[in-house]
Every structure is written in C-alpha cells, then in structure tokens.
LONUGU-687293 format. One line per field, with one value per atom (N, C-alpha, C): atom name; residue in three letters; x, y, z; residue number from 1. Coordinates in pm, 1 decimal. Last residue first. Layout:
N
name = CA/...
resn = ALA/...
east = X/...
north = Y/...
up = Z/...
resi = NUM/...
This chain:
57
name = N/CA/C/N/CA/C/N/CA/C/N/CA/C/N/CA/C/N/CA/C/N/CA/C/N/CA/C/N/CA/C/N/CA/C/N/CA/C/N/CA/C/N/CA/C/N/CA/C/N/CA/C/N/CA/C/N/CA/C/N/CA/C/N/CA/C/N/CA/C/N/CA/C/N/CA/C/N/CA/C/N/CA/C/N/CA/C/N/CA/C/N/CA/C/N/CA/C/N/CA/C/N/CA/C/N/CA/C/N/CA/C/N/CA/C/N/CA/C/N/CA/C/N/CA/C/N/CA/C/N/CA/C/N/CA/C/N/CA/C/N/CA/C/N/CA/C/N/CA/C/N/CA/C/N/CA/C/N/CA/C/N/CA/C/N/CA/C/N/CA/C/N/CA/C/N/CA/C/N/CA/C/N/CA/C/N/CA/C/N/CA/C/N/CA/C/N/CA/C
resn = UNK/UNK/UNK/UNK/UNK/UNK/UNK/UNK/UNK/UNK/UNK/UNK/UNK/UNK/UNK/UNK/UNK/UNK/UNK/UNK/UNK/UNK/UNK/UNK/UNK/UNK/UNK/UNK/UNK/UNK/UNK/UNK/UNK/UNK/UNK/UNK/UNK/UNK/UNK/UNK/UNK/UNK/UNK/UNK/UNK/UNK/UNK/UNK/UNK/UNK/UNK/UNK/UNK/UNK/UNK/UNK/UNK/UNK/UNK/UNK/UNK/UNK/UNK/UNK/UNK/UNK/UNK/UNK/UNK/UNK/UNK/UNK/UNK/UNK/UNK/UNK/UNK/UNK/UNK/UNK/UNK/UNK/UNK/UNK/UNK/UNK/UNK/UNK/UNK/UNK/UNK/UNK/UNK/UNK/UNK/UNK/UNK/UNK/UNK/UNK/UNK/UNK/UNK/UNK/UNK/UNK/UNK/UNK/UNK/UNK/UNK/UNK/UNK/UNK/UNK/UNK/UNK/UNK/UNK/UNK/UNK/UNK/UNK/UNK/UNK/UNK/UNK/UNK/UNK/UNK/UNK/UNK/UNK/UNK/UNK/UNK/UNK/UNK/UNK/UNK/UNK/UNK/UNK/UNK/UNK/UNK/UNK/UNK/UNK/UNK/UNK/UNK/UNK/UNK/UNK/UNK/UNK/UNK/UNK/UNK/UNK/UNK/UNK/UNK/UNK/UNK/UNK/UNK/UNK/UNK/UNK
east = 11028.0/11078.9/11189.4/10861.5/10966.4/10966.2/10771.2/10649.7/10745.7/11047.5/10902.9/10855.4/11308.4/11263.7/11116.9/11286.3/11312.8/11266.2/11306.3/11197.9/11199.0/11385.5/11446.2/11331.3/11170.0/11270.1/11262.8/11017.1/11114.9/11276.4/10737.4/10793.9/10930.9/10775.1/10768.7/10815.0/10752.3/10909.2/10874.0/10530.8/10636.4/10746.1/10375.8/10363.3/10470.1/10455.2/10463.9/10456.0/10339.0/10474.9/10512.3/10036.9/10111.7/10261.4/10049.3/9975.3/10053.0/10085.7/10147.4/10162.0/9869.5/10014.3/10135.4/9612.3/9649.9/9818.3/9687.4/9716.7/9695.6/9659.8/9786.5/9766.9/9392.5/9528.5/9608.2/9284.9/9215.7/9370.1/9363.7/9387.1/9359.1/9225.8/9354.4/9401.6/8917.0/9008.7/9134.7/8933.5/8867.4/8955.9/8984.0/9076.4/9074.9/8925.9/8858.0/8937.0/9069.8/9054.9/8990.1/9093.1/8982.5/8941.8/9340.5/9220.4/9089.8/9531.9/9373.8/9261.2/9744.5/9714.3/9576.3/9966.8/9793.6/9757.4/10188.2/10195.6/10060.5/10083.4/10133.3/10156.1/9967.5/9890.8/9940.1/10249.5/10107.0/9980.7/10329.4/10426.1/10293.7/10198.2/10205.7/10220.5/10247.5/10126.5/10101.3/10492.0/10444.5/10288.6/10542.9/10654.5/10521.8/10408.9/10333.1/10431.2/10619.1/10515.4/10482.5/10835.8/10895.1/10736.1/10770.2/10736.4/10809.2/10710.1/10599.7/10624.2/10967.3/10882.2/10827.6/11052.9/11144.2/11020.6/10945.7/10876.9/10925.5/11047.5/10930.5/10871.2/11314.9/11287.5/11140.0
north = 9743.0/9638.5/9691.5/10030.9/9946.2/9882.3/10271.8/10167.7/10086.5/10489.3/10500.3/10381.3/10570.3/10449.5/10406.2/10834.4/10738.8/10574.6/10967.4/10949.4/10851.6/10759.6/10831.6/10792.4/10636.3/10646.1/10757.4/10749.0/10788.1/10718.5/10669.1/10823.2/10837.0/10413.2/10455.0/10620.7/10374.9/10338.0/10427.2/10510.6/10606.8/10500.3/10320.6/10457.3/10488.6/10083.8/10093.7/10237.3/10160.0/10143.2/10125.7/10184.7/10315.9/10319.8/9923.1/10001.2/10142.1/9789.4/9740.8/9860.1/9972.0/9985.3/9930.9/9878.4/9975.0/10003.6/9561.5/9592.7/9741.6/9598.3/9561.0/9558.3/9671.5/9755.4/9719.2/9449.3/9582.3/9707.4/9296.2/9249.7/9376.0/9377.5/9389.0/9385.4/9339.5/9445.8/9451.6/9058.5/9147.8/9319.2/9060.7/8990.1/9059.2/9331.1/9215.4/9169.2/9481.0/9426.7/9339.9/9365.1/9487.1/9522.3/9251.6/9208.4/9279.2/9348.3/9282.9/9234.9/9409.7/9253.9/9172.4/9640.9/9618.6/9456.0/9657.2/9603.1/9588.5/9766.4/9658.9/9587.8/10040.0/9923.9/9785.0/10086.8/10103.9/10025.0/10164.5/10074.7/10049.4/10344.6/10199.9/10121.8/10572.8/10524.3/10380.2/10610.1/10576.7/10517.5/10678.0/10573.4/10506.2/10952.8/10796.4/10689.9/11111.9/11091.2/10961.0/11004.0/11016.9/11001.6/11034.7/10872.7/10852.6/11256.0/11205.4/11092.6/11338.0/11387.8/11325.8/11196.9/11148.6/11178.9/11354.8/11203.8/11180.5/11576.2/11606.3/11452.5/11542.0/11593.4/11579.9
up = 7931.5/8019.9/8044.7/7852.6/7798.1/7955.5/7884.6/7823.7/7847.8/7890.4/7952.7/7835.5/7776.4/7792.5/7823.4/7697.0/7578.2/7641.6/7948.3/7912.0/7782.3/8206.5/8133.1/8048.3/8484.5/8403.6/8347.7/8699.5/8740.3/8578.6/8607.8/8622.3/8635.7/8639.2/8485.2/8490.2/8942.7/8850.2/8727.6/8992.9/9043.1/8957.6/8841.2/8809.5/8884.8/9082.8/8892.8/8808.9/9288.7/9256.3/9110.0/9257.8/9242.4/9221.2/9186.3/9091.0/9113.6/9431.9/9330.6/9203.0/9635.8/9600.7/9509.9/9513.0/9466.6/9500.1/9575.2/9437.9/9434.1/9872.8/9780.4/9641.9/9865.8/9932.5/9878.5/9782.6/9696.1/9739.8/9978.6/9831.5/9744.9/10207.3/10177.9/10061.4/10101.3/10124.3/10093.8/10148.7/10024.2/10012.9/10415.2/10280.0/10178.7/10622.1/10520.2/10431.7/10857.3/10737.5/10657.6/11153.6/11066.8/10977.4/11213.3/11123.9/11078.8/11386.3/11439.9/11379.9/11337.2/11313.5/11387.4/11185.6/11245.7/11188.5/11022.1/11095.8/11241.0/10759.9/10753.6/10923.0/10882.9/10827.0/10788.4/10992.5/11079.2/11013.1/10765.1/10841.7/10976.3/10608.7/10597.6/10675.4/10800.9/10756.8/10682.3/10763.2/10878.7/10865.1/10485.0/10534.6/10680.8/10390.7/10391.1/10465.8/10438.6/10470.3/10506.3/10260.8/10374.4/10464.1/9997.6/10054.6/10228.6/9955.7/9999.1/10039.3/9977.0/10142.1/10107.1/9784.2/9848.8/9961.5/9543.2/9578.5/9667.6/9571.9/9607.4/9675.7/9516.8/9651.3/9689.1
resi = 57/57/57/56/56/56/55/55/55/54/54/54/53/53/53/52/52/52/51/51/51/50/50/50/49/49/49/48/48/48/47/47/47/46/46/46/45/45/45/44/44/44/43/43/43/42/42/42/41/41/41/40/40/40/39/39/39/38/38/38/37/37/37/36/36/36/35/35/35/34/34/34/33/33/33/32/32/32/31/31/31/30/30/30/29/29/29/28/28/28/27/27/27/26/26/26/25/25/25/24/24/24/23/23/23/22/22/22/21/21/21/20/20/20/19/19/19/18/18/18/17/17/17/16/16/16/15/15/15/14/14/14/13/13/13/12/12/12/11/11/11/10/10/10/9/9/9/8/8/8/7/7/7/6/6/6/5/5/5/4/4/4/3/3/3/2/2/2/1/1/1
C-alpha cells in the first residue's frame, strides 16, 4: 500500500518530465535522470522479492 501511493504520487511528476520537450535539460542531465530511475527501479524490484531470493537473477 505504501509503494503503490508513492508511485501513485510521483506517477505525475514523471509523466511531466518525460513529456517536457523544451529541452531545459542538459543531456548531461537527463542521463544523470535516467540512471537515478534505473537505480531506484532496481531497489524497489530487490525489495519487493522474497527474501531467500534478494542478490539473485
């Protein structure tokens, strides 16, 4: 329930940076944006296995 509001939250807040196409961004940037969300999607999968499995492919 808890991860579900936060990703209910943030939902709009992405969807607003993914879809801003004025470039305000620096490449440099974006690239720094997409790997912290690569990074946090990886921590919310590992959280969300069973704990015997956590480190594992």
């Amino acid at each position: 329930p808890v991860l579900r509001s936060t990703l209910d939250n943030a939902e709009p807040v992405l969807r607003s940076t993914f879809l801003h196409t004025q470039g305000s961004l620096a490449v440099r940037e974006r690239k720094s944006y997409v790997a912290g969300l690569v990074a946090a999607t990886a921590v919310v999968t590992e959280a969300l296995k069973p704990a015997g499995k956590r480190g594992t492919l």
